[in-house]
PDB file of N, CA, C and O in Angstrom:
ATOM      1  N   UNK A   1     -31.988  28.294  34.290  1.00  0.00           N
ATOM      2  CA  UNK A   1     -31.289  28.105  33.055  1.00  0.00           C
ATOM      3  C   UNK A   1     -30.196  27.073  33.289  1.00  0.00           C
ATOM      4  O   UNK A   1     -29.561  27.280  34.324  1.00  0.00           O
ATOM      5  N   UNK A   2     -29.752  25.812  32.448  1.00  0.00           N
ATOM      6  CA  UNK A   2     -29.444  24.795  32.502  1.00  0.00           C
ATOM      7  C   UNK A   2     -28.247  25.049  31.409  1.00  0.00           C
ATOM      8  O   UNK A   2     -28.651  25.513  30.343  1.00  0.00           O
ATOM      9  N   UNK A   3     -26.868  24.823  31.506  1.00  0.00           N
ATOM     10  CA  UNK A   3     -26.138  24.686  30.712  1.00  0.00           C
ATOM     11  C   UNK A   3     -25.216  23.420  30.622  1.00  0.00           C
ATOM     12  O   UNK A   3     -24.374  23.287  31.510  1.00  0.00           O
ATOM     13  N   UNK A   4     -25.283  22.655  29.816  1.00  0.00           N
ATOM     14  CA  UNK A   4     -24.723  21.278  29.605  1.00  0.00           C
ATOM     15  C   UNK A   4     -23.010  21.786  29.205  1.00  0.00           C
ATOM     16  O   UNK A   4     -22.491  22.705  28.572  1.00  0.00           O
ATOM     17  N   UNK A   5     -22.435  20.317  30.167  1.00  0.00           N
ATOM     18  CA  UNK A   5     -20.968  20.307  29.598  1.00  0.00           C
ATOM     19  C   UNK A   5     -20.565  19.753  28.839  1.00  0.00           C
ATOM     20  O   UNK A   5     -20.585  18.539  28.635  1.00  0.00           O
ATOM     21  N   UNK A   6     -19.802  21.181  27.888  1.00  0.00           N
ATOM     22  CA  UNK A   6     -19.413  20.308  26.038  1.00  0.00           C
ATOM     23  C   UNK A   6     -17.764  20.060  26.509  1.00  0.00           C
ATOM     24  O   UNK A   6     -16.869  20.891  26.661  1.00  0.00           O
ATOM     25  N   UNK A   7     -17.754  18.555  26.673  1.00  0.00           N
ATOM     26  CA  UNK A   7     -15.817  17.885  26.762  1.00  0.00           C
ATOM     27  C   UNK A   7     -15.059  18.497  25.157  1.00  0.00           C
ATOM     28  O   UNK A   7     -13.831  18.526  25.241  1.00  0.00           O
ATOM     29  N   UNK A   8     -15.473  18.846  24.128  1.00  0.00           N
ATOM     30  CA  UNK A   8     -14.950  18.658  22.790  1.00  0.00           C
ATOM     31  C   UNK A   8     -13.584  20.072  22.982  1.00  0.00           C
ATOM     32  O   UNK A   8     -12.466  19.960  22.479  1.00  0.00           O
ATOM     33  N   UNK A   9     -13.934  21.013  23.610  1.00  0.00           N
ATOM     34  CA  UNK A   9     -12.896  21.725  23.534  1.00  0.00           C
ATOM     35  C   UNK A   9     -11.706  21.030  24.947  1.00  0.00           C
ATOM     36  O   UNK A   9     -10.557  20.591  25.004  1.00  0.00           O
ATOM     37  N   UNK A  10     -12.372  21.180  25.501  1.00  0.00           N
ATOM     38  CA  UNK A  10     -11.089  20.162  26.727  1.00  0.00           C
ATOM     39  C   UNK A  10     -10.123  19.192  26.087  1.00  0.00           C
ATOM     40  O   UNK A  10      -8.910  19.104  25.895  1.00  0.00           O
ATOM     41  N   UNK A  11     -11.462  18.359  25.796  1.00  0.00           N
ATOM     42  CA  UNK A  11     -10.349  17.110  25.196  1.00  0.00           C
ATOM     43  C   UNK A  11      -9.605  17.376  23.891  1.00  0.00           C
ATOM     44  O   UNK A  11      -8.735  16.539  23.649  1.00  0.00           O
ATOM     45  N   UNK A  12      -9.769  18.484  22.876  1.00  0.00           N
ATOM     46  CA  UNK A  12      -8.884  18.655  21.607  1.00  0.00           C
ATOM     47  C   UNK A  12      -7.895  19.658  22.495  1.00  0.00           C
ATOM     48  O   UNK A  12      -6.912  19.629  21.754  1.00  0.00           O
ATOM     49  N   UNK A  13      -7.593  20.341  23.365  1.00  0.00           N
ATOM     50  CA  UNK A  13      -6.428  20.850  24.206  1.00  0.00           C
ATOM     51  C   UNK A  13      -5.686  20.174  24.336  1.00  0.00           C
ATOM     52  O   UNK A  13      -4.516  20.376  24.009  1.00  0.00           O
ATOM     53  N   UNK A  14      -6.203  18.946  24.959  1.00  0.00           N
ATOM     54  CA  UNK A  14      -4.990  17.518  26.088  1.00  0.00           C
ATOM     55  C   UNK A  14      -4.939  16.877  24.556  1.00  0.00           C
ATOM     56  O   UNK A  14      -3.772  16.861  24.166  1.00  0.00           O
ATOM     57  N   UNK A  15      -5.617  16.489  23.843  1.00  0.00           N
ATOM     58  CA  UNK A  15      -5.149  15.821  23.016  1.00  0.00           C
ATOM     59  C   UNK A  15      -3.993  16.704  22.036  1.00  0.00           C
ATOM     60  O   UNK A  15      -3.137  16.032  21.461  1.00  0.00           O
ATOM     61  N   UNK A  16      -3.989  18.114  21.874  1.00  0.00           N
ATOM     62  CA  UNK A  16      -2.776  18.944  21.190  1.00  0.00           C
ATOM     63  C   UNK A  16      -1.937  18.767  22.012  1.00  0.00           C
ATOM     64  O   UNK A  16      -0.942  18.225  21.532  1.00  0.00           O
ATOM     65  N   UNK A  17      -1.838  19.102  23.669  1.00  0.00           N
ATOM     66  CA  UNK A  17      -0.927  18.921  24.516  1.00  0.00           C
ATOM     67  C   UNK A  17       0.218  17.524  24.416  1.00  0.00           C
ATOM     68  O   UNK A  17       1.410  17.239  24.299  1.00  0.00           O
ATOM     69  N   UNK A  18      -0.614  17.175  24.504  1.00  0.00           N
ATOM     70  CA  UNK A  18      -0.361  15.299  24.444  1.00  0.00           C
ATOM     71  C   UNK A  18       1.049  15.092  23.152  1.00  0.00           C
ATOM     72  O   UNK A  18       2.242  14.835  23.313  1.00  0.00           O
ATOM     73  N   UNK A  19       0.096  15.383  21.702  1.00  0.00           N
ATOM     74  CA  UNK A  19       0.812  15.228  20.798  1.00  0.00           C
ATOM     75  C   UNK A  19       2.237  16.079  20.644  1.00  0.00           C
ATOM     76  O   UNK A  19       3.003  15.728  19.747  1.00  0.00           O
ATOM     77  N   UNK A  20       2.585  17.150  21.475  1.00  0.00           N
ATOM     78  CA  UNK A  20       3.690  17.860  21.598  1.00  0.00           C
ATOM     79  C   UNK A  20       4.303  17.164  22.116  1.00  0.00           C
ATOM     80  O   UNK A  20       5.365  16.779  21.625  1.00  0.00           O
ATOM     81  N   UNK A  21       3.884  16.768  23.233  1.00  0.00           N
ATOM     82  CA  UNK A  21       4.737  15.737  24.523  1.00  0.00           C
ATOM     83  C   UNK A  21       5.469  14.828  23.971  1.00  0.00           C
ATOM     84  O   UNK A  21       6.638  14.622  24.298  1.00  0.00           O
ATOM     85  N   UNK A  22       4.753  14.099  22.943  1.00  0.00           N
ATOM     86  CA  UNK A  22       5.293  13.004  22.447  1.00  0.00           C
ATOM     87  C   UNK A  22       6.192  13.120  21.488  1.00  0.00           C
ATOM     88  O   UNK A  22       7.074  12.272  21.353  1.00  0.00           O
ATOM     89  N   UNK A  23       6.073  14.323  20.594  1.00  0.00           N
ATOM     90  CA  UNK A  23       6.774  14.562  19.553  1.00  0.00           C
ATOM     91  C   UNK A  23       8.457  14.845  19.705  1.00  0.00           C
ATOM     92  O   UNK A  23       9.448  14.401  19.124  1.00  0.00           O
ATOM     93  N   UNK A  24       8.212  15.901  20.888  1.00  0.00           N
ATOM     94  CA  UNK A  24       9.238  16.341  21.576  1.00  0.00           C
ATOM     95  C   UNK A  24       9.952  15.022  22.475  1.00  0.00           C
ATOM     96  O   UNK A  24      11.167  15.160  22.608  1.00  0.00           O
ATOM     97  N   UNK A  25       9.479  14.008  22.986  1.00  0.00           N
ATOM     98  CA  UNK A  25      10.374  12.865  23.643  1.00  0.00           C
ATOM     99  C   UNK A  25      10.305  12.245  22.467  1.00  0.00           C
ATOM    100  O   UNK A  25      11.472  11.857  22.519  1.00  0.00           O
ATOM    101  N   UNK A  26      10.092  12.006  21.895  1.00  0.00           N
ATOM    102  CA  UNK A  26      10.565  11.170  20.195  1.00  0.00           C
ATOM    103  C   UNK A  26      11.931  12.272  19.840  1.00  0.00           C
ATOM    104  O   UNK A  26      12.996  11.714  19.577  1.00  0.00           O
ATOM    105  N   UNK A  27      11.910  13.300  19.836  1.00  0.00           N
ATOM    106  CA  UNK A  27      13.176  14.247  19.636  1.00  0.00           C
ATOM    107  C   UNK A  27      14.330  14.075  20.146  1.00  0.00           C
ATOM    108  O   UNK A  27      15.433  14.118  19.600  1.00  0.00           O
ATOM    109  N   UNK A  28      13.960  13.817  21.550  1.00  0.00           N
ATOM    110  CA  UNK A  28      15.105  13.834  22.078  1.00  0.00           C
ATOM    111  C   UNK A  28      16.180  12.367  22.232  1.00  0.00           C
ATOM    112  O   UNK A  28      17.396  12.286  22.057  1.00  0.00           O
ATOM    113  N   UNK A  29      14.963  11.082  22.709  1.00  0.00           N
ATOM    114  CA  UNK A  29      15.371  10.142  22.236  1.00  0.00           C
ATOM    115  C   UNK A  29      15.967   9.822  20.573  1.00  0.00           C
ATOM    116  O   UNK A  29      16.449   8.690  20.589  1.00  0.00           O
ATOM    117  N   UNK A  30      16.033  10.161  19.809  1.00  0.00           N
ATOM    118  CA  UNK A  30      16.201  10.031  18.420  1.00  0.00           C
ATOM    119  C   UNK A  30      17.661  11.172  18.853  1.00  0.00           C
ATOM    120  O   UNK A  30      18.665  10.568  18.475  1.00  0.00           O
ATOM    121  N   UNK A  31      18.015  12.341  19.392  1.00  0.00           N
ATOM    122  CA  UNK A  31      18.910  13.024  19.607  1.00  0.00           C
ATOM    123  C   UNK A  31      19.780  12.018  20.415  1.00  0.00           C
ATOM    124  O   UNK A  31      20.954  11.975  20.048  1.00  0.00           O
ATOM    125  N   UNK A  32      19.423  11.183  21.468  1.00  0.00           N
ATOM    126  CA  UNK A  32      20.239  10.463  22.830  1.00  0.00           C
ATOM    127  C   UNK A  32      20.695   9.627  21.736  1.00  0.00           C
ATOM    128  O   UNK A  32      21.863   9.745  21.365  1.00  0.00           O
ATOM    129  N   UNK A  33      19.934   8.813  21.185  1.00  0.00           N
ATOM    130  CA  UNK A  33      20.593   7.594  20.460  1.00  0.00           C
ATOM    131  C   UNK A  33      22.246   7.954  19.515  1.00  0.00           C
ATOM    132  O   UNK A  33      23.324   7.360  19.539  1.00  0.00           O
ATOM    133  N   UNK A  34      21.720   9.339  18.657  1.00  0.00           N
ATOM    134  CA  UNK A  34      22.552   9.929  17.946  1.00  0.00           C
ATOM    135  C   UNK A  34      23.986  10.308  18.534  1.00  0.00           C
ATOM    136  O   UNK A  34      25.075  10.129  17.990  1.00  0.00           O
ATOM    137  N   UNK A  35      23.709  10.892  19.813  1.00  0.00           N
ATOM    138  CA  UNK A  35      24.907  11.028  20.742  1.00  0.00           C
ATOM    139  C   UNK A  35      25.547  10.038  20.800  1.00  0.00           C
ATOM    140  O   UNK A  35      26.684   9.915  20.346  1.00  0.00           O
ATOM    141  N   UNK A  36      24.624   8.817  21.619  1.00  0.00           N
ATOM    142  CA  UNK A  36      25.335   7.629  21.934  1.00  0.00           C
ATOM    143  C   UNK A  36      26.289   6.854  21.029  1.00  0.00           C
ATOM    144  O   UNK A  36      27.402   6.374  21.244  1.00  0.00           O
ATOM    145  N   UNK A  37      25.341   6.890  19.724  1.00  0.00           N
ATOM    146  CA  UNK A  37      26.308   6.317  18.623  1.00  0.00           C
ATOM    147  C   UNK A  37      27.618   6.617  18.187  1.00  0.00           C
ATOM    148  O   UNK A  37      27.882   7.806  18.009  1.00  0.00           O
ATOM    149  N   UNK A  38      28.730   5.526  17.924  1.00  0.00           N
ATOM    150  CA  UNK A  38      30.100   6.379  17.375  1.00  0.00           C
ATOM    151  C   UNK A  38      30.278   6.839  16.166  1.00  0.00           C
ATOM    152  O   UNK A  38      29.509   6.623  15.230  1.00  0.00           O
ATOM    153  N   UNK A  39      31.234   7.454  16.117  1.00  0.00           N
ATOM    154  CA  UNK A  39      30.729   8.827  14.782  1.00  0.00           C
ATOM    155  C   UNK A  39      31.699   7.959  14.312  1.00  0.00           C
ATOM    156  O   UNK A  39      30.978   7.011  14.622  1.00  0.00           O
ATOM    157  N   UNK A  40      32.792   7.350  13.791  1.00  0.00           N
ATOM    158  CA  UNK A  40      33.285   6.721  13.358  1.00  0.00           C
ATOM    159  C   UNK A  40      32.689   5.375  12.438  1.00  0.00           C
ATOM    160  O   UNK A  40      32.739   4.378  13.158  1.00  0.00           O
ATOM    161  N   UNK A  41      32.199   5.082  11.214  1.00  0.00           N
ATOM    162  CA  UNK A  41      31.217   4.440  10.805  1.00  0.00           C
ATOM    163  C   UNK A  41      32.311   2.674  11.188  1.00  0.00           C
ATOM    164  O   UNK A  41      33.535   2.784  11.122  1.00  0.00           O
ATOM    165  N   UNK A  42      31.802   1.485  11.488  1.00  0.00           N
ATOM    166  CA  UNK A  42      32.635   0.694  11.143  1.00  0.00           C
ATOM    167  C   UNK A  42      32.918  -0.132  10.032  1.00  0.00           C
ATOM    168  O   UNK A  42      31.880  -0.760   9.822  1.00  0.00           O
ATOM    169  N   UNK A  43      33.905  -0.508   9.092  1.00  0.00           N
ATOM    170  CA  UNK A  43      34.508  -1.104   7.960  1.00  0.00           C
ATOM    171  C   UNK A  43      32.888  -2.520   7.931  1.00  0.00           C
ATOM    172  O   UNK A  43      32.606  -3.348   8.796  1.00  0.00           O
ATOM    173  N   UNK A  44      32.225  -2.257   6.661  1.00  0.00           N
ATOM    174  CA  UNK A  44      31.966  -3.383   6.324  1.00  0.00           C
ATOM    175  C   UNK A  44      32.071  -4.542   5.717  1.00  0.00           C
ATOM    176  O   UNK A  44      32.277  -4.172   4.562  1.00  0.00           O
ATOM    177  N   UNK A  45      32.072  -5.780   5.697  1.00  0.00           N
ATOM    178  CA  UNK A  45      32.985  -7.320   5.364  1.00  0.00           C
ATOM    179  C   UNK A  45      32.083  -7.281   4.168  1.00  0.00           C
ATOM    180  O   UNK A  45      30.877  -7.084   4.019  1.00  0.00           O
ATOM    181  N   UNK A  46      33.147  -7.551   3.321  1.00  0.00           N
ATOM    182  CA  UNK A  46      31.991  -7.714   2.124  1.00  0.00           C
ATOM    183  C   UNK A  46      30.941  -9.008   1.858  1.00  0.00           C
ATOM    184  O   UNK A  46      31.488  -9.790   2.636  1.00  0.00           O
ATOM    185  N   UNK A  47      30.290  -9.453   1.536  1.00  0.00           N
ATOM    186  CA  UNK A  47      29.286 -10.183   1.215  1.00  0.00           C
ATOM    187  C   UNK A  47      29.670 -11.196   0.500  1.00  0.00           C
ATOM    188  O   UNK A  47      30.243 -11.036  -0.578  1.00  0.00           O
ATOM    189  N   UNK A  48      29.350 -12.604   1.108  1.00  0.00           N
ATOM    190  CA  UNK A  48      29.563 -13.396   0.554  1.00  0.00           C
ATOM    191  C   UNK A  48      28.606 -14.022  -1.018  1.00  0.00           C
ATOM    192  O   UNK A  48      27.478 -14.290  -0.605  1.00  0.00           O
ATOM    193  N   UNK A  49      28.643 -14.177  -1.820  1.00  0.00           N
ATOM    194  CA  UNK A  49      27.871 -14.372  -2.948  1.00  0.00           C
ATOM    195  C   UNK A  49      27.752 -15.604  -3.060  1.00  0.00           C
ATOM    196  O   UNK A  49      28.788 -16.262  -2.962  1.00  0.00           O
ATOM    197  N   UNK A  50      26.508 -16.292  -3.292  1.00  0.00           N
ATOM    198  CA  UNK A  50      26.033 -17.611  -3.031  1.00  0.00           C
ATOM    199  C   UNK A  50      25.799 -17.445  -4.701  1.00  0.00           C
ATOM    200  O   UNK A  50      25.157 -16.644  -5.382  1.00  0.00           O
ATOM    201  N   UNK A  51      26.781 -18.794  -5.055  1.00  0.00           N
ATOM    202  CA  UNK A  51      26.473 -18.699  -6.886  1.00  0.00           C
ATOM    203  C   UNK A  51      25.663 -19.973  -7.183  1.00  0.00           C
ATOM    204  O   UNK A  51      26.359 -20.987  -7.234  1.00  0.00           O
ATOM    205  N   UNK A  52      24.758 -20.090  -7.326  1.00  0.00           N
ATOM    206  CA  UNK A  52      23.557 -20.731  -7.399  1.00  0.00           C
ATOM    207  C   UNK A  52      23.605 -21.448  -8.816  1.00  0.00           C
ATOM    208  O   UNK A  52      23.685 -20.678  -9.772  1.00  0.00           O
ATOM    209  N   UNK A  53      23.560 -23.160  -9.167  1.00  0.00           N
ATOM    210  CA  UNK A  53      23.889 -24.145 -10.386  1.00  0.00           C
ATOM    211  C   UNK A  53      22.566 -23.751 -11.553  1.00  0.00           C
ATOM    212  O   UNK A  53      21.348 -23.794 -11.378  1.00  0.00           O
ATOM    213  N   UNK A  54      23.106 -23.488 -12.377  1.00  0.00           N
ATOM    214  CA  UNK A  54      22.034 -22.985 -13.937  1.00  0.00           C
ATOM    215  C   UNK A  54      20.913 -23.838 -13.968  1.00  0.00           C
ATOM    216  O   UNK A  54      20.883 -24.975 -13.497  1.00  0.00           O
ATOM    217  N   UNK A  55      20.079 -23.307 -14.486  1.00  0.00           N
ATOM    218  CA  UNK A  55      18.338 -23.964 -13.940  1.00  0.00           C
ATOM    219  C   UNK A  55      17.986 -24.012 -15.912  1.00  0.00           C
ATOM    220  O   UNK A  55      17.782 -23.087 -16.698  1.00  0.00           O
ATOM    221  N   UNK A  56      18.052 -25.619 -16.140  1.00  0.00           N
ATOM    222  CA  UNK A  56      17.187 -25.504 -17.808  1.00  0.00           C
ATOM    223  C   UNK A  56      16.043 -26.359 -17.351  1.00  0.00           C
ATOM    224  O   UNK A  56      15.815 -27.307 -16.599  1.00  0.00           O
ATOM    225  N   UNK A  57      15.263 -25.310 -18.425  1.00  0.00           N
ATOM    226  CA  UNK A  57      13.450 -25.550 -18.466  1.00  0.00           C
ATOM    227  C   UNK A  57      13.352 -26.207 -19.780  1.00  0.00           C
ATOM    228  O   UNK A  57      13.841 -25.596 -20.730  1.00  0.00           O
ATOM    229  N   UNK A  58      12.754 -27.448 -20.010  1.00  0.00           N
ATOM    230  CA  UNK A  58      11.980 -27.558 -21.327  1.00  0.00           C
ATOM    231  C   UNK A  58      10.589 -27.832 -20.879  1.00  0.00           C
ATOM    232  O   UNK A  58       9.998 -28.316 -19.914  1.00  0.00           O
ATOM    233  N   UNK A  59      10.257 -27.091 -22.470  1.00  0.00           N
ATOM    234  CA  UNK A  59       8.230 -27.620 -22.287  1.00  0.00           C
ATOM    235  C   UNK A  59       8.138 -27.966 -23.341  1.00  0.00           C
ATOM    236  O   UNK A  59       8.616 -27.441 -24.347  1.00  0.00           O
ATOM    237  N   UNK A  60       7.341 -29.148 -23.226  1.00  0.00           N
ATOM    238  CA  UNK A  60       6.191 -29.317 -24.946  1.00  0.00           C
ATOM    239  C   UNK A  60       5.331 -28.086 -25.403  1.00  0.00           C
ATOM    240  O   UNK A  60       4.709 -27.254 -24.741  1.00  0.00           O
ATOM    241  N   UNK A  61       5.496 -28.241 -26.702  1.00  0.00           N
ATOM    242  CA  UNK A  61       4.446 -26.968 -27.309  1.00  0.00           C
ATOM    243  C   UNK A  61       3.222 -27.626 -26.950  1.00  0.00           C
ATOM    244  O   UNK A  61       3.011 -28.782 -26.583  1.00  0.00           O
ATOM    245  N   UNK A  62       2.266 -26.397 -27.180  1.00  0.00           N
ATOM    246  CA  UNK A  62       0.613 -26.527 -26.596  1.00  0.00           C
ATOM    247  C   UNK A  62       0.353 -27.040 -28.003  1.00  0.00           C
ATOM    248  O   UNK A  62       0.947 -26.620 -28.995  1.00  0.00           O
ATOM    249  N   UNK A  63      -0.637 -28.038 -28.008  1.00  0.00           N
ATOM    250  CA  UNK A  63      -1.415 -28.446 -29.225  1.00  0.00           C
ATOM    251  C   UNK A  63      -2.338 -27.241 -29.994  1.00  0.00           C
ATOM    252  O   UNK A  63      -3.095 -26.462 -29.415  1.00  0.00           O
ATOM    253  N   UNK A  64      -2.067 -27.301 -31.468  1.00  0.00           N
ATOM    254  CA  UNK A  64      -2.817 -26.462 -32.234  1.00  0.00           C
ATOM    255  C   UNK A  64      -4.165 -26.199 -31.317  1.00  0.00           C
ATOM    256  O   UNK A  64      -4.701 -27.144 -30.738  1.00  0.00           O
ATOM    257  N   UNK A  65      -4.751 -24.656 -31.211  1.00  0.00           N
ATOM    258  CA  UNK A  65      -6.276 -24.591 -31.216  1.00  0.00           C
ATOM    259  C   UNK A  65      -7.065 -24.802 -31.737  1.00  0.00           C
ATOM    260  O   UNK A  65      -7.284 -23.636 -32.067  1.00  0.00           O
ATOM    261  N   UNK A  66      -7.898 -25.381 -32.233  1.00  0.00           N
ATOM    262  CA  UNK A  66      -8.949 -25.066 -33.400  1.00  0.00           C
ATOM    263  C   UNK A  66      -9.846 -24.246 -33.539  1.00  0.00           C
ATOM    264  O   UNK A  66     -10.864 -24.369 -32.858  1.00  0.00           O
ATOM    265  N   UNK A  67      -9.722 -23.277 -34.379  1.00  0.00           N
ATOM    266  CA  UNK A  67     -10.663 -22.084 -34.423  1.00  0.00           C
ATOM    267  C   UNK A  67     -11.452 -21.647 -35.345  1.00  0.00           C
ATOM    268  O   UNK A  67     -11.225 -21.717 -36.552  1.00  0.00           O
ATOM    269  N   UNK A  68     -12.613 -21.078 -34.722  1.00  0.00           N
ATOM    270  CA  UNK A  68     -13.714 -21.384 -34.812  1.00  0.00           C
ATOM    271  C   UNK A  68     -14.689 -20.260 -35.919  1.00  0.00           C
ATOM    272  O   UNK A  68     -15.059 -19.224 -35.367  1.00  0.00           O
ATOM    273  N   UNK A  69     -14.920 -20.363 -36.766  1.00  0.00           N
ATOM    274  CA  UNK A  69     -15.855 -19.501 -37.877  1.00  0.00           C
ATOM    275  C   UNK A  69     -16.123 -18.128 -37.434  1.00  0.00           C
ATOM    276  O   UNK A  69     -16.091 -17.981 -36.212  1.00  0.00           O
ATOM    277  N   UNK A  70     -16.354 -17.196 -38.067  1.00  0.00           N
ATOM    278  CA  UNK A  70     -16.501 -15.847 -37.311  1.00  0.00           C
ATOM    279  C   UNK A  70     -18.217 -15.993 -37.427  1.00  0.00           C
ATOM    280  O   UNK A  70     -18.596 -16.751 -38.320  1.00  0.00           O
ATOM    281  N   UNK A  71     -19.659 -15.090 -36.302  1.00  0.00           N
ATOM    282  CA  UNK A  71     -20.407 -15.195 -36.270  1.00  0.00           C
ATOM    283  C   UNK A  71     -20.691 -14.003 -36.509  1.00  0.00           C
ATOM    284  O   UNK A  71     -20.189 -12.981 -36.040  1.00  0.00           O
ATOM    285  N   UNK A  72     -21.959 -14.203 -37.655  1.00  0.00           N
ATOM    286  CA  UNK A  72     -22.717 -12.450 -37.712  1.00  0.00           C
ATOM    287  C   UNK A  72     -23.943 -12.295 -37.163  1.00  0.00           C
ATOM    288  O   UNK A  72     -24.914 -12.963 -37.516  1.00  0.00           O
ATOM    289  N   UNK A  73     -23.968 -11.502 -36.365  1.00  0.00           N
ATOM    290  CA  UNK A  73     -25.617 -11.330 -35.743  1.00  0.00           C
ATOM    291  C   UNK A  73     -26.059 -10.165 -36.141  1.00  0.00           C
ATOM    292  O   UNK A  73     -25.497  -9.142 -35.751  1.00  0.00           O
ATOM    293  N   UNK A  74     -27.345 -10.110 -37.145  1.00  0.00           N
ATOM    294  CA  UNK A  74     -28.366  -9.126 -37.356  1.00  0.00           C
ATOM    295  C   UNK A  74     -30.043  -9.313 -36.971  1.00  0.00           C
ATOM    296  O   UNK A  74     -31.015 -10.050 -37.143  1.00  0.00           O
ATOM    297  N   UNK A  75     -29.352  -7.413 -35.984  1.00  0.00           N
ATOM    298  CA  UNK A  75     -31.079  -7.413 -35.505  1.00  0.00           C
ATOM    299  C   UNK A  75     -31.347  -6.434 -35.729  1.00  0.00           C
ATOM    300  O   UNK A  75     -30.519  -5.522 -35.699  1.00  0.00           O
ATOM    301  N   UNK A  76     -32.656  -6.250 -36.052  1.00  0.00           N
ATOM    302  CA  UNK A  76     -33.792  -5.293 -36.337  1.00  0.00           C
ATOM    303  C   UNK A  76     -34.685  -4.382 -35.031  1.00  0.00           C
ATOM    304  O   UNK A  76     -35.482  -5.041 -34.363  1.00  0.00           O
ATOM    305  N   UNK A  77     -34.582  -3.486 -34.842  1.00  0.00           N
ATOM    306  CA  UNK A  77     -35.631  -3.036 -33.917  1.00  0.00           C
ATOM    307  C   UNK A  77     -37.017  -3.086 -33.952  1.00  0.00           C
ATOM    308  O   UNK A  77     -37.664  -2.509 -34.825  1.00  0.00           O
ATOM    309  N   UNK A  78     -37.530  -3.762 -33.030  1.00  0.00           N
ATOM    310  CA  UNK A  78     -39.037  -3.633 -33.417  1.00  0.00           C
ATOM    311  C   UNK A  78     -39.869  -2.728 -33.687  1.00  0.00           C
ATOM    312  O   UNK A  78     -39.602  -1.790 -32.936  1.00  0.00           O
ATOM    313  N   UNK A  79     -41.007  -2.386 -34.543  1.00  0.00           N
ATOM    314  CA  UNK A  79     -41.586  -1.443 -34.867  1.00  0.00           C
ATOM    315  C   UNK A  79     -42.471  -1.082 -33.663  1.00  0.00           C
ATOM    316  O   UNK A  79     -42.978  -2.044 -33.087  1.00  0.00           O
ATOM    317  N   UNK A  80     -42.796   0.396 -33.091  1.00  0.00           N
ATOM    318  CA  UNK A  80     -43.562   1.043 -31.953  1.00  0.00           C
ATOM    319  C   UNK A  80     -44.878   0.725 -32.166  1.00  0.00           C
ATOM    320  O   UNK A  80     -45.598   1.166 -33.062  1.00  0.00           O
ATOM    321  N   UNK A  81     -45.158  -0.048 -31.317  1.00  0.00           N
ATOM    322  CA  UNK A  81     -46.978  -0.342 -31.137  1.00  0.00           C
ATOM    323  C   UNK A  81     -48.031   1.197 -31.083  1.00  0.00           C
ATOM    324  O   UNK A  81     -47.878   1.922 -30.100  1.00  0.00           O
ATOM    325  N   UNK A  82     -48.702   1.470 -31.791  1.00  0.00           N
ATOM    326  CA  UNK A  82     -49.581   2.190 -31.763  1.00  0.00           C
ATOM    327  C   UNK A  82     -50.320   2.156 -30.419  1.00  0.00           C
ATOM    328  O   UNK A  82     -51.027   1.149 -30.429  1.00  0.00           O
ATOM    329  N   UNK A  83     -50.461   2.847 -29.234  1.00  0.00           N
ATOM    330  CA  UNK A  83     -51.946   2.408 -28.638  1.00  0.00           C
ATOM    331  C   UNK A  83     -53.356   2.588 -28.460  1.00  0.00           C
ATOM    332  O   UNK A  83     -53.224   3.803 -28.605  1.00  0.00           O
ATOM    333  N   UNK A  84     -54.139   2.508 -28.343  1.00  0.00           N
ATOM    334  CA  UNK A  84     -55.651   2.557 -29.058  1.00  0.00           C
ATOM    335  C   UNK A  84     -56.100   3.611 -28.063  1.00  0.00           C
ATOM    336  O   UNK A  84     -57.243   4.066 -28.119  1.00  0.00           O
TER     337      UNK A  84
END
């Protein structure tokens, strides 16, 4: 009797394992940074405003369209061929 090796439960273990690992050093780094930073926010300079010279547009009007008759289409269904 011959029993083949199924990897699918192994590897979804290490791969749950894995994703803790990482989650948890993403935690803590994201915690180190937080430490590191000073809790004291610093004063921001306000923004200089770039006042930009008034912009005029002219256009020519579009030439009249010329438009065009309304069309009526009537159709009839053809009558059902008998077949012999």
């Amino acid at each position: 009797m011959s029993k083949t090796f199924n990897p699918s439960p192994v590897l979804d273990h290490l791969g749950g394992a894995l994703s803790i690992v990482v989650m948890a050093g993403l935690t803590f780094a994201s915690a180190a940074i937080g430490a590191a930073s000073p809790r004291t926010p610093t004063p921001l300079q306000p923004a200089a405003v770039a006042q930009l010279p008034p912009v005029i547009v002219t256009v020519k009007r579009a030439p009249t369209v010329a438009q065009l008759p309304p069309v009526i289409v009537i159709a009839q269904r053809a009558t059902p061929s008998t077949g012999a």
